[in-house]
LOMILO-323183 format. One record per atom (N, C-alpha, C): residue in three letters; atom name; x, z, y. Coordinates in steps of 0.001 Angstrom, whole numbers, m for minus. Each point is the difference from the previous one (the first is absolute). Example, Ala and Ser with C-alpha at 12.3 -4.5 7.8 and 13.67 -1.06 7.14 Angstrom:
<pt><rest>ALA</rest><atom>N</atom><X>13190</X><Z>7800</Z><Y>m5690</Y></pt>
<pt><rest>ALA</rest><atom>CA</atom><X>m890</X><Z>0</Z><Y>1190</Y></pt>
<pt><rest>ALA</rest><atom>C</atom><X>900</X><Z>0</Z><Y>1200</Y></pt>
<pt><rest>SER</rest><atom>N</atom><X>m350</X><Z>m720</Z><Y>1050</Y></pt>
<pt><rest>SER</rest><atom>CA</atom><X>820</X><Z>60</Z><Y>1190</Y></pt>
<pt><rest>SER</rest><atom>C</atom><X>m770</X><Z>730</Z><Y>1090</Y></pt>
END
This chain:
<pt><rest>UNK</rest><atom>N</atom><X>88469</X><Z>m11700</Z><Y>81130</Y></pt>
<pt><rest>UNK</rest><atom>CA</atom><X>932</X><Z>871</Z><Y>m692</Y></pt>
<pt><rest>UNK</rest><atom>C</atom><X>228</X><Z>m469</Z><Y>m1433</Y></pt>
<pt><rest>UNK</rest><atom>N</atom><X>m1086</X><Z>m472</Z><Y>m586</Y></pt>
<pt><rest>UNK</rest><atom>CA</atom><X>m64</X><Z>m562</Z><Y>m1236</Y></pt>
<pt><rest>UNK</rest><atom>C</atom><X>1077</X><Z>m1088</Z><Y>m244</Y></pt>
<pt><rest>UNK</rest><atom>N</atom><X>m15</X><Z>m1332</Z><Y>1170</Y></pt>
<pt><rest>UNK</rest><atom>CA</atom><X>434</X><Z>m998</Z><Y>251</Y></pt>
<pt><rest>UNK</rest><atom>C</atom><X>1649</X><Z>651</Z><Y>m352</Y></pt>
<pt><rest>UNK</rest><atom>N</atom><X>464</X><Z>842</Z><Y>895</Y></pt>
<pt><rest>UNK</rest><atom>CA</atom><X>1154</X><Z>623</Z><Y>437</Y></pt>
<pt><rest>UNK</rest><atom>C</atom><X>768</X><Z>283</Z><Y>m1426</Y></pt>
<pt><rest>UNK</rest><atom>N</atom><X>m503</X><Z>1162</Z><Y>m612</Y></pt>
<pt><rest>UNK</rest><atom>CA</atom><X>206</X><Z>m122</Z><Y>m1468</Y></pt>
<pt><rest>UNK</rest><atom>C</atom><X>m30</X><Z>m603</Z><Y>m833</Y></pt>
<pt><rest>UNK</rest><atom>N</atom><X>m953</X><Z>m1090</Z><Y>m447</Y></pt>
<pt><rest>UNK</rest><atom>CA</atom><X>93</X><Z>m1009</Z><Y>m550</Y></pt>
<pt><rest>UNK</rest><atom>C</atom><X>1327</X><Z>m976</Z><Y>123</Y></pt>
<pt><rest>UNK</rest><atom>N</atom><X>383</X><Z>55</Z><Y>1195</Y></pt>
<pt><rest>UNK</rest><atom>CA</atom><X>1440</X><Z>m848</Z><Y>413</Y></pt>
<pt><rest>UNK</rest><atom>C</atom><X>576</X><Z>761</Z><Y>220</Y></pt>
<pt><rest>UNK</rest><atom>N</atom><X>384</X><Z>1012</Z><Y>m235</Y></pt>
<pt><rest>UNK</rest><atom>CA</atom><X>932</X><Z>677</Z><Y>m314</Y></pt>
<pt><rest>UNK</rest><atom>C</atom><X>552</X><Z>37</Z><Y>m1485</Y></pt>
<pt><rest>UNK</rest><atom>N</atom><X>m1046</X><Z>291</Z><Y>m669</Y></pt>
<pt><rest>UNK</rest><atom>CA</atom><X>124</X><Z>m561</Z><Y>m1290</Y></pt>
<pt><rest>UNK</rest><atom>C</atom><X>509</X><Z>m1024</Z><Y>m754</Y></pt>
<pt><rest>UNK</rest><atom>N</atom><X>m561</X><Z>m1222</Z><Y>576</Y></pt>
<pt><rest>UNK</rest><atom>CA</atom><X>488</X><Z>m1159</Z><Y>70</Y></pt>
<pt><rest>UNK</rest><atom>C</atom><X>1887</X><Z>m155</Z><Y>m362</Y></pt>
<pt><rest>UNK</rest><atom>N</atom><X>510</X><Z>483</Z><Y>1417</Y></pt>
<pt><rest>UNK</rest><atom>CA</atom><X>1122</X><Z>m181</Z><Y>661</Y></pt>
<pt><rest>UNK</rest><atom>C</atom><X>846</X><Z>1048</Z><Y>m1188</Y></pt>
<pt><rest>UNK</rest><atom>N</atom><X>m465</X><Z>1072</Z><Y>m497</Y></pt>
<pt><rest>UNK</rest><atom>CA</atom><X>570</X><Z>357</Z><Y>m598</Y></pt>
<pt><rest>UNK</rest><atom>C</atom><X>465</X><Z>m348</Z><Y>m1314</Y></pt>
<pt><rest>UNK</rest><atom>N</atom><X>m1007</X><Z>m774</Z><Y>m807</Y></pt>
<pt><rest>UNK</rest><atom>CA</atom><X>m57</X><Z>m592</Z><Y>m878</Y></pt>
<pt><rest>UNK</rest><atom>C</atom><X>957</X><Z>m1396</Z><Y>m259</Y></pt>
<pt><rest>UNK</rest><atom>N</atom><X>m216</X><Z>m356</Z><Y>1259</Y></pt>
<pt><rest>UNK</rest><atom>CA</atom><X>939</X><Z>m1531</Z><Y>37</Y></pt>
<pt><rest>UNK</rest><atom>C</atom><X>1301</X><Z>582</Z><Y>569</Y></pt>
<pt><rest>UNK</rest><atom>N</atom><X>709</X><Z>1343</Z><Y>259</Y></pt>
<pt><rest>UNK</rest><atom>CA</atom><X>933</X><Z>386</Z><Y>251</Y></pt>
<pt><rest>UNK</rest><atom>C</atom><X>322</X><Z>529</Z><Y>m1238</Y></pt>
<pt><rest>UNK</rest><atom>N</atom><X>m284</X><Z>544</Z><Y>m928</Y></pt>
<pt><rest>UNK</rest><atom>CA</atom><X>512</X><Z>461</Z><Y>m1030</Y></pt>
<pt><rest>UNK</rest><atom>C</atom><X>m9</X><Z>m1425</Z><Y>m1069</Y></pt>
<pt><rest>UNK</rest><atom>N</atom><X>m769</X><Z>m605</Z><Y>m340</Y></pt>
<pt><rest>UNK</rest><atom>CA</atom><X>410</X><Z>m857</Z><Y>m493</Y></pt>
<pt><rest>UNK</rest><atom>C</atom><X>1177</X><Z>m1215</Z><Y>274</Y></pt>
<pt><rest>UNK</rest><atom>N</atom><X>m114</X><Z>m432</Z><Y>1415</Y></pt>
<pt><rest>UNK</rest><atom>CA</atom><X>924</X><Z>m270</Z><Y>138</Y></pt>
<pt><rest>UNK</rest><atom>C</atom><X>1711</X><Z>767</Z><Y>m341</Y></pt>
<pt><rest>UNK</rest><atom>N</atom><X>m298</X><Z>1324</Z><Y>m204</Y></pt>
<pt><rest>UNK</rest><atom>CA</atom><X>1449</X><Z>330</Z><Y>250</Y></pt>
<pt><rest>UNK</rest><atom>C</atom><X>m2</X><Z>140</Z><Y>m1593</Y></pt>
<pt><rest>UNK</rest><atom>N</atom><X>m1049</X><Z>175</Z><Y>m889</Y></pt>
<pt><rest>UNK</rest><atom>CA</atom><X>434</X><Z>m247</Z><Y>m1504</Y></pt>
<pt><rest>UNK</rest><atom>C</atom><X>426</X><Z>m1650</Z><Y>m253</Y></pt>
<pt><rest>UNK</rest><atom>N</atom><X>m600</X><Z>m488</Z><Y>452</Y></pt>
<pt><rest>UNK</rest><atom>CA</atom><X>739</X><Z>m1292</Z><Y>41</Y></pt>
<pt><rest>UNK</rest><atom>C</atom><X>1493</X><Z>m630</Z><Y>33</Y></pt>
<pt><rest>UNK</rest><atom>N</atom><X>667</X><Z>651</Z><Y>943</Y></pt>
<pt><rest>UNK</rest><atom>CA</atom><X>857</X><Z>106</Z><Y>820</Y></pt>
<pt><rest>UNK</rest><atom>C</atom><X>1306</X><Z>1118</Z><Y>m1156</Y></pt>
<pt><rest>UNK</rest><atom>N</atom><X>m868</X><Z>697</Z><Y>m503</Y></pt>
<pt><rest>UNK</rest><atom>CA</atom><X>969</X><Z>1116</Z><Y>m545</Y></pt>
<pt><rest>UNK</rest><atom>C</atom><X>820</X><Z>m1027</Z><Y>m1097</Y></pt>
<pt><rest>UNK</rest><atom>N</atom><X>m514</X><Z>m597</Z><Y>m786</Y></pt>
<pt><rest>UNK</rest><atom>CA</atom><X>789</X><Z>m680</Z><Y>m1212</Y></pt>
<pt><rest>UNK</rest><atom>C</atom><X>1014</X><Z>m940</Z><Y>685</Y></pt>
<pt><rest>UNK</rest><atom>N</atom><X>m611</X><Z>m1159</Z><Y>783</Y></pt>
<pt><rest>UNK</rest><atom>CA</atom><X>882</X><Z>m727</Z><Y>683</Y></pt>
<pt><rest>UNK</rest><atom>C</atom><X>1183</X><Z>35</Z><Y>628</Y></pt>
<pt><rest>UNK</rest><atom>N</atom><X>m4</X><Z>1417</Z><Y>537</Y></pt>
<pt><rest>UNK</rest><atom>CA</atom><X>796</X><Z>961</Z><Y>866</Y></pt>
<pt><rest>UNK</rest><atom>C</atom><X>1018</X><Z>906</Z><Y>m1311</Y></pt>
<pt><rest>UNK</rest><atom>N</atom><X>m215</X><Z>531</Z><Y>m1170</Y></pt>
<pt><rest>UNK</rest><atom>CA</atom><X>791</X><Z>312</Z><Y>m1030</Y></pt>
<pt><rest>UNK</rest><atom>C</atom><X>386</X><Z>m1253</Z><Y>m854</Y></pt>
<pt><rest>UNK</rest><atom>N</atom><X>m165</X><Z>m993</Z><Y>161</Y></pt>
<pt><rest>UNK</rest><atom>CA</atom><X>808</X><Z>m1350</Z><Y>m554</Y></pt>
<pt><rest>UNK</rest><atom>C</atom><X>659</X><Z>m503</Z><Y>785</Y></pt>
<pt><rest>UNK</rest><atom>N</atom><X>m163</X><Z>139</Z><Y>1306</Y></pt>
<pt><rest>UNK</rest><atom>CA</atom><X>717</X><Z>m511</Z><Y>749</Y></pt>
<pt><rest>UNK</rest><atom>C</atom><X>1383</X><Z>410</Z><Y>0</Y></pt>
<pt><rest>UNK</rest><atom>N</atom><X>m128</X><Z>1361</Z><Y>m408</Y></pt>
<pt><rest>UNK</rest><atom>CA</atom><X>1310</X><Z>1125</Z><Y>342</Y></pt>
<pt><rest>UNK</rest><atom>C</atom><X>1013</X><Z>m768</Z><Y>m1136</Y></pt>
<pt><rest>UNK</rest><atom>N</atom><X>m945</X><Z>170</Z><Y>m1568</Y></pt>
<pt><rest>UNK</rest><atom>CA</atom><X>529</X><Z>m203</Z><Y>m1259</Y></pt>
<pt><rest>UNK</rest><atom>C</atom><X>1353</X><Z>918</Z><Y>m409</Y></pt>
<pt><rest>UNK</rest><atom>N</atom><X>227</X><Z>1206</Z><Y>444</Y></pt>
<pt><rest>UNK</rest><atom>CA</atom><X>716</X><Z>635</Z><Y>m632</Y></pt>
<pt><rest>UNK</rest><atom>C</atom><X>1132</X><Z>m200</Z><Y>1224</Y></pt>
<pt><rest>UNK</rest><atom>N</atom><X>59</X><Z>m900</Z><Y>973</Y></pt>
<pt><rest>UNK</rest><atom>CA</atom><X>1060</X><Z>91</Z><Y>674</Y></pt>
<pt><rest>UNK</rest><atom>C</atom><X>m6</X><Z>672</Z><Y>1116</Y></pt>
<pt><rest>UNK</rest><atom>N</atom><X>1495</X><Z>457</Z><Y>745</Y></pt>
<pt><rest>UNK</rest><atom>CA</atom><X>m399</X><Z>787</Z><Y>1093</Y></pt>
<pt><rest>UNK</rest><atom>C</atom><X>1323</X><Z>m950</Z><Y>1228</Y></pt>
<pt><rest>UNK</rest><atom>N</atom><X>m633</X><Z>547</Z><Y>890</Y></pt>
<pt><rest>UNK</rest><atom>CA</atom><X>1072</X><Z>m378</Z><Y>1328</Y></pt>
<pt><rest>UNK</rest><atom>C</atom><X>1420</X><Z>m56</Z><Y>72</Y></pt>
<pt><rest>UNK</rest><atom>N</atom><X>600</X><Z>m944</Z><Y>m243</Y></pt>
<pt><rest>UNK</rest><atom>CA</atom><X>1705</X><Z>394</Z><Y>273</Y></pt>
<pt><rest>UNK</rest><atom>C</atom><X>37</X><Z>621</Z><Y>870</Y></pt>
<pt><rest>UNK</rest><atom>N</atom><X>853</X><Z>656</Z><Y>m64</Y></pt>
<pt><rest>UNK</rest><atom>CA</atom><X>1193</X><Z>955</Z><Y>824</Y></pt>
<pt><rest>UNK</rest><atom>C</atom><X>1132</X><Z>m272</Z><Y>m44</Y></pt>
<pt><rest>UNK</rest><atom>N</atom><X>624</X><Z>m1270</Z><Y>m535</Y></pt>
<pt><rest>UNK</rest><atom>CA</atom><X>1574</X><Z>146</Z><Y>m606</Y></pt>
<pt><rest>UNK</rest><atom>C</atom><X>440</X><Z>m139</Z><Y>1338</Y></pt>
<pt><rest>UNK</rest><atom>N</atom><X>998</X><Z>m146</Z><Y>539</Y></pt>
<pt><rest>UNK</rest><atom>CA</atom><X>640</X><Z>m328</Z><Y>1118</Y></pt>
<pt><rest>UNK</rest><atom>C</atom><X>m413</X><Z>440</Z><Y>1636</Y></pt>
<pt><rest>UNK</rest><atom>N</atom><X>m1089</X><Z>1082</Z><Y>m484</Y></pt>
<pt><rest>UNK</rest><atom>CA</atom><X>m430</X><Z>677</Z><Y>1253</Y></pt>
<pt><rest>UNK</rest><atom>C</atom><X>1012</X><Z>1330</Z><Y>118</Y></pt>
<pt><rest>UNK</rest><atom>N</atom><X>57</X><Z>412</Z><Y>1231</Y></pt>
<pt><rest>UNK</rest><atom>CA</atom><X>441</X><Z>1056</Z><Y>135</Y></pt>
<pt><rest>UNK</rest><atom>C</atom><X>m508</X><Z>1245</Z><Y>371</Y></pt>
<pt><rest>UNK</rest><atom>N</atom><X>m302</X><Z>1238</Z><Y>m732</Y></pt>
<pt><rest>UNK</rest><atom>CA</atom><X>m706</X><Z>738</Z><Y>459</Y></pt>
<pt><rest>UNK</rest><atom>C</atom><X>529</X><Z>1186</Z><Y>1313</Y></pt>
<pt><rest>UNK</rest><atom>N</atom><X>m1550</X><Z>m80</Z><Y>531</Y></pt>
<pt><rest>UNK</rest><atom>CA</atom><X>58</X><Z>958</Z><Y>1426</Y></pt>
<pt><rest>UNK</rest><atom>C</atom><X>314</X><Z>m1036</Z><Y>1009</Y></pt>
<pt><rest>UNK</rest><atom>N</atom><X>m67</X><Z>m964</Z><Y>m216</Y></pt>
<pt><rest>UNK</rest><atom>CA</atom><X>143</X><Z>m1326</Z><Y>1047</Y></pt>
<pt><rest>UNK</rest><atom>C</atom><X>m1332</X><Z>m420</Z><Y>217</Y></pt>
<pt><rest>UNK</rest><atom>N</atom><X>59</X><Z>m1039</Z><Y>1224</Y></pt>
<pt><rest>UNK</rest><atom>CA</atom><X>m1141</X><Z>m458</Z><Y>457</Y></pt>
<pt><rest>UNK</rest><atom>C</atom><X>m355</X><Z>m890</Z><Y>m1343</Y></pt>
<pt><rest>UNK</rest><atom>N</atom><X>421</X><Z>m854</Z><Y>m619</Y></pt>
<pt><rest>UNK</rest><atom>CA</atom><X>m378</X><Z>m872</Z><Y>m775</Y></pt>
<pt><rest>UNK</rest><atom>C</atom><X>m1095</X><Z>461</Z><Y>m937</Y></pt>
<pt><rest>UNK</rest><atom>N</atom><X>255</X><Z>1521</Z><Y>m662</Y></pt>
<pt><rest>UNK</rest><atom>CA</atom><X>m324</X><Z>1023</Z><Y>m1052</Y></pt>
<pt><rest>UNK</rest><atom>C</atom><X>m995</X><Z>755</Z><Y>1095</Y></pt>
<pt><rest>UNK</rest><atom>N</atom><X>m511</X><Z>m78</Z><Y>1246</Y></pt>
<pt><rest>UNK</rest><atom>CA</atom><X>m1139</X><Z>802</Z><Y>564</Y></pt>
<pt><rest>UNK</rest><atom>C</atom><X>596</X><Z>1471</Z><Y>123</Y></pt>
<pt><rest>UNK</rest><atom>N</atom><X>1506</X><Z>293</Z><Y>299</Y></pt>
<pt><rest>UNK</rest><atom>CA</atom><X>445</X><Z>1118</Z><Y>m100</Y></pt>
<pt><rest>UNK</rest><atom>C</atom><X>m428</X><Z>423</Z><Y>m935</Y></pt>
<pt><rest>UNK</rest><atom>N</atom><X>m517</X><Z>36</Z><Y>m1425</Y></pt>
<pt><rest>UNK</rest><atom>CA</atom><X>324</X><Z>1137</Z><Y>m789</Y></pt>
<pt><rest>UNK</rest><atom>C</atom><X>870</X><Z>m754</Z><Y>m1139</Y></pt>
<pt><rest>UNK</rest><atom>N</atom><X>m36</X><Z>929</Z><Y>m1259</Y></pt>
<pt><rest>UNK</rest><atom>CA</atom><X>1153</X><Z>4</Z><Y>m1056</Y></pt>
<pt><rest>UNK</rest><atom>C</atom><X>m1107</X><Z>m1533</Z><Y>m541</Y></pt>
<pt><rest>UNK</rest><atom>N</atom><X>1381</X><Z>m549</Z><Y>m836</Y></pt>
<pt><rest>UNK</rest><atom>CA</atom><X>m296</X><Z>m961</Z><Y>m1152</Y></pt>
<pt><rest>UNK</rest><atom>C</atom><X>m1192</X><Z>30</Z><Y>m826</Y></pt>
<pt><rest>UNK</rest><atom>N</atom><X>36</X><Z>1370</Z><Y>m661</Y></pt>
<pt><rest>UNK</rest><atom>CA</atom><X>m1266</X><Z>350</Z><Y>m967</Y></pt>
<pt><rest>UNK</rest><atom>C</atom><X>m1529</X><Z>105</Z><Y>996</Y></pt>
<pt><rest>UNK</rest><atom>N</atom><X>545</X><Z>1196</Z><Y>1327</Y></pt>
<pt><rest>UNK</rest><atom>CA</atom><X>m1498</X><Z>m354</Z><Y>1051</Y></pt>
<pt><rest>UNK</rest><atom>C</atom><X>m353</X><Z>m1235</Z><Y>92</Y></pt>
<pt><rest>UNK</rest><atom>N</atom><X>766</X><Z>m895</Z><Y>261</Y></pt>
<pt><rest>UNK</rest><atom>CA</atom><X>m465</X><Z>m1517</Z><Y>902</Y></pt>
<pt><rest>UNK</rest><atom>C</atom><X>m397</X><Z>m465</Z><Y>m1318</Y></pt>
<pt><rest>UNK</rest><atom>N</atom><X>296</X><Z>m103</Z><Y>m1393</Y></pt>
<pt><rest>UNK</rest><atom>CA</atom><X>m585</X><Z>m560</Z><Y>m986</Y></pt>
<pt><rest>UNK</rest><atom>C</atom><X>m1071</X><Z>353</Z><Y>m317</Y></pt>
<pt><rest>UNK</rest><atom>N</atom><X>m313</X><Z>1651</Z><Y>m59</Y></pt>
<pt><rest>UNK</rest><atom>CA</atom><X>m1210</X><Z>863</Z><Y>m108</Y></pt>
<pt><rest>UNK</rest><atom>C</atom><X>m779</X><Z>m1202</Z><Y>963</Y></pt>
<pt><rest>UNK</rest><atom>N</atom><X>33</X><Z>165</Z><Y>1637</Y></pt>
<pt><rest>UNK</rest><atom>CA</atom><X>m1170</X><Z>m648</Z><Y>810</Y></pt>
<pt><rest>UNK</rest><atom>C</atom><X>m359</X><Z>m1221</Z><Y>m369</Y></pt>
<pt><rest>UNK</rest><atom>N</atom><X>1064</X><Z>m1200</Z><Y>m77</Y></pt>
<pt><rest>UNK</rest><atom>CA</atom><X>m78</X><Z>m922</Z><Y>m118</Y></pt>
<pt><rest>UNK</rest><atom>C</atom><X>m788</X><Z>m79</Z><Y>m1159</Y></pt>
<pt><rest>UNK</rest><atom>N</atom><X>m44</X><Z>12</Z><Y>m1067</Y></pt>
<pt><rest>UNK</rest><atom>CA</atom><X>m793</X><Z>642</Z><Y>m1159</Y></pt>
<pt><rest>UNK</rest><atom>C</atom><X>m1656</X><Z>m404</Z><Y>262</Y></pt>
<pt><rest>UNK</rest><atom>N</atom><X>17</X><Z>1054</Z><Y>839</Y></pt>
<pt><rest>UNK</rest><atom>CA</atom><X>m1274</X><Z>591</Z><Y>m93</Y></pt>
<pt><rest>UNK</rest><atom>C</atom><X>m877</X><Z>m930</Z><Y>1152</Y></pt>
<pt><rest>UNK</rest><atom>N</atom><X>702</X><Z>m397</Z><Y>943</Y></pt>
<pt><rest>UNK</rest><atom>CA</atom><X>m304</X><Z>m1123</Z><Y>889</Y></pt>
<pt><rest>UNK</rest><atom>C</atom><X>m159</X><Z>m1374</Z><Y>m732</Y></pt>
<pt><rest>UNK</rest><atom>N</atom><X>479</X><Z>m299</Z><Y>m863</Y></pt>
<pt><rest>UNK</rest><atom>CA</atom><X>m90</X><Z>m884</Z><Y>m1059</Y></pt>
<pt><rest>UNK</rest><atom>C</atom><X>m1202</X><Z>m76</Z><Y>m953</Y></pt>
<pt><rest>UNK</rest><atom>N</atom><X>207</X><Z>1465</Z><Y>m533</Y></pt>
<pt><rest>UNK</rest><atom>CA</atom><X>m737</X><Z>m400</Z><Y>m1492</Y></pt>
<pt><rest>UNK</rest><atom>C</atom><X>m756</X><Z>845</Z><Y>m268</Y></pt>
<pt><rest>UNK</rest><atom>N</atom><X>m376</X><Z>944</Z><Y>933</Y></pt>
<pt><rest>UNK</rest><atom>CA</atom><X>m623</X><Z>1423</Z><Y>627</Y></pt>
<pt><rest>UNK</rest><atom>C</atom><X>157</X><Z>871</Z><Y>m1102</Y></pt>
<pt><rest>UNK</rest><atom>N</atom><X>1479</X><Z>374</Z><Y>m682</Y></pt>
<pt><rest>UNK</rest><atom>CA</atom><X>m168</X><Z>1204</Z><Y>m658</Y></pt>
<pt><rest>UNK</rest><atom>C</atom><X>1860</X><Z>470</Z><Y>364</Y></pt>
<pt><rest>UNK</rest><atom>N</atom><X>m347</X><Z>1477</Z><Y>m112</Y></pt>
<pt><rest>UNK</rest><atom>CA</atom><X>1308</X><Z>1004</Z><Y>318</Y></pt>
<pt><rest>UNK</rest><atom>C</atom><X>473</X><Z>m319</Z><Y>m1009</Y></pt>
<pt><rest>UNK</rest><atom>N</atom><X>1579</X><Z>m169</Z><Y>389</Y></pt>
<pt><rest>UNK</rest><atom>CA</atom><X>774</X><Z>372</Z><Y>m1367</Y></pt>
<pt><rest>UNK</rest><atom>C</atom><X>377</X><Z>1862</Z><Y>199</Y></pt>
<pt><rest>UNK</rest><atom>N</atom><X>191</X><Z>14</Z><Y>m1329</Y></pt>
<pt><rest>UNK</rest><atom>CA</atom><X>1180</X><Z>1666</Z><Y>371</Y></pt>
<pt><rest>UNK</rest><atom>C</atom><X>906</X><Z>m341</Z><Y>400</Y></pt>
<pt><rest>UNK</rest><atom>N</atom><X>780</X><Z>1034</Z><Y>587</Y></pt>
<pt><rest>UNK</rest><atom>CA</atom><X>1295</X><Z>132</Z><Y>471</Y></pt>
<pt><rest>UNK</rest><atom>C</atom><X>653</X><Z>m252</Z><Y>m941</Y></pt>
<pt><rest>UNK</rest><atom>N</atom><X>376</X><Z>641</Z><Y>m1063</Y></pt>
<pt><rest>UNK</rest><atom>CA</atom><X>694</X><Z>m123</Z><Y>m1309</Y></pt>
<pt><rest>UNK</rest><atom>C</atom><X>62</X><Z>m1646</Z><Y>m321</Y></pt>
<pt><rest>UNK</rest><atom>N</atom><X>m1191</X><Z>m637</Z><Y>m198</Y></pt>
<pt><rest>UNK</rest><atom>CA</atom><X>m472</X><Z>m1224</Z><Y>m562</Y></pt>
<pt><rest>UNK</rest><atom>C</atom><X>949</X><Z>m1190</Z><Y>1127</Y></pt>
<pt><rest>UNK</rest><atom>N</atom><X>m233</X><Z>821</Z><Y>1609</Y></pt>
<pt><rest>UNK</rest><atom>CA</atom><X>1162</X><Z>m858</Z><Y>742</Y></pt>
<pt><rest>UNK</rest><atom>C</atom><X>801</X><Z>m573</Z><Y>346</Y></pt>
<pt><rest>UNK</rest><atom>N</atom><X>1020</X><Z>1424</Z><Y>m424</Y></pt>
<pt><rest>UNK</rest><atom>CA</atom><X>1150</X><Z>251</Z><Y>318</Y></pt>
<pt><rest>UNK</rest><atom>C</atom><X>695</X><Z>m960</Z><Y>m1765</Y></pt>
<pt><rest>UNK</rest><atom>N</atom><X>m788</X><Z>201</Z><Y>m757</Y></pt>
<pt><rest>UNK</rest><atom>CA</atom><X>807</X><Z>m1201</Z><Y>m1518</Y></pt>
<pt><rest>UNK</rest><atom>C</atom><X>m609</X><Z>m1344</Z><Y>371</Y></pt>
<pt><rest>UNK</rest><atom>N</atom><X>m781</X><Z>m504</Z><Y>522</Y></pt>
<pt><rest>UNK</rest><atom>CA</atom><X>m831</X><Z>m1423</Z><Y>547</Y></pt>
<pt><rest>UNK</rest><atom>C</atom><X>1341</X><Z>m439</Z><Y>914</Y></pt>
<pt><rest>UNK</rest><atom>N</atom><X>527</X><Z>804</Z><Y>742</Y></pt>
<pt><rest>UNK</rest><atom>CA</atom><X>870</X><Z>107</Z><Y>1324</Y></pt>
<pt><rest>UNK</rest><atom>C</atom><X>1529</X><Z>m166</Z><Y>m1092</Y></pt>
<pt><rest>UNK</rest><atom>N</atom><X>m66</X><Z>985</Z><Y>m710</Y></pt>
<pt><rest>UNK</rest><atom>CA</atom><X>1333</X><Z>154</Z><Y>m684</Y></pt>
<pt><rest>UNK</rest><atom>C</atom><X>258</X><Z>m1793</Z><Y>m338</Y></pt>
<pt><rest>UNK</rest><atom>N</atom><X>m929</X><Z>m171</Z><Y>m1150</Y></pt>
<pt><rest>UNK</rest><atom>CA</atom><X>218</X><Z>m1300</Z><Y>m431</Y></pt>
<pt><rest>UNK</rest><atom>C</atom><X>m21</X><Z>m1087</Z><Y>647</Y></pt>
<pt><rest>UNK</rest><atom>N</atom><X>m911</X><Z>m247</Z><Y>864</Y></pt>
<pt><rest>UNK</rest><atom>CA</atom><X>m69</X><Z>m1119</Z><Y>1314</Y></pt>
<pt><rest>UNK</rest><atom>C</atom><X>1783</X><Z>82</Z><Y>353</Y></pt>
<pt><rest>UNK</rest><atom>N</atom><X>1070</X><Z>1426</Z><Y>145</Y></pt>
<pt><rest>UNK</rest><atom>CA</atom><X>975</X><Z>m306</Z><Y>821</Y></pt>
<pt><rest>UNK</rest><atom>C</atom><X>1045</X><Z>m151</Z><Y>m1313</Y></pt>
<pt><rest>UNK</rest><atom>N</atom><X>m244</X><Z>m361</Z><Y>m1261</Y></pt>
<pt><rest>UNK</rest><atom>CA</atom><X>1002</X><Z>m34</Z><Y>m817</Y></pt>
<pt><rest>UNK</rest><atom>C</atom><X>648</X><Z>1056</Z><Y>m468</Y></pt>
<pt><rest>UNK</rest><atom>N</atom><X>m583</X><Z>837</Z><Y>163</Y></pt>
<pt><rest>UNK</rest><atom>CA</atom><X>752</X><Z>1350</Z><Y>m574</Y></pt>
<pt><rest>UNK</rest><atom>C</atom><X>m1091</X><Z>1091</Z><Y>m674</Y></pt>
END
């Protein structure tokens, strides 16, 4: 049982560190940028059926693992389409 916990321990340790590791690399990677959208169309297959700002929201976060707001979106979205 000892054994059991002990490596459990272990595993946890080299799982959290690894993912601090991982965290900086993963926010430079992004560097402030986010997913085009220009020339997608939303509610289409291309866009995963949802709106412009949704599919940027996911893509986002599948990326660079953080939510944008909606608000923060929909102007990311605005400007990506020139307007």
């Amino acid at each position: 049982m000892v054994k059991l916990a002990s490596f459990l321990a272990v595993v946890v340790i080299i799982s959290v560190l690894v993912a601090l590791a991982a965290a900086p690399a993963a926010a430079q990677e992004g560097g402030g940028q986010y997913p085009s959208v220009a020339g997608l169309t939303q509610f289409s297959a291309e866009s995963n059926f949802m709106s412009l700002a949704g599919y940027l929201r996911w893509m986002t976060f599948k990326e660079q693992s953080i939510w944008l707001s909606v608000p923060e979106a929909k102007r990311i979205v605005a400007e990506q389409s020139g307007g």
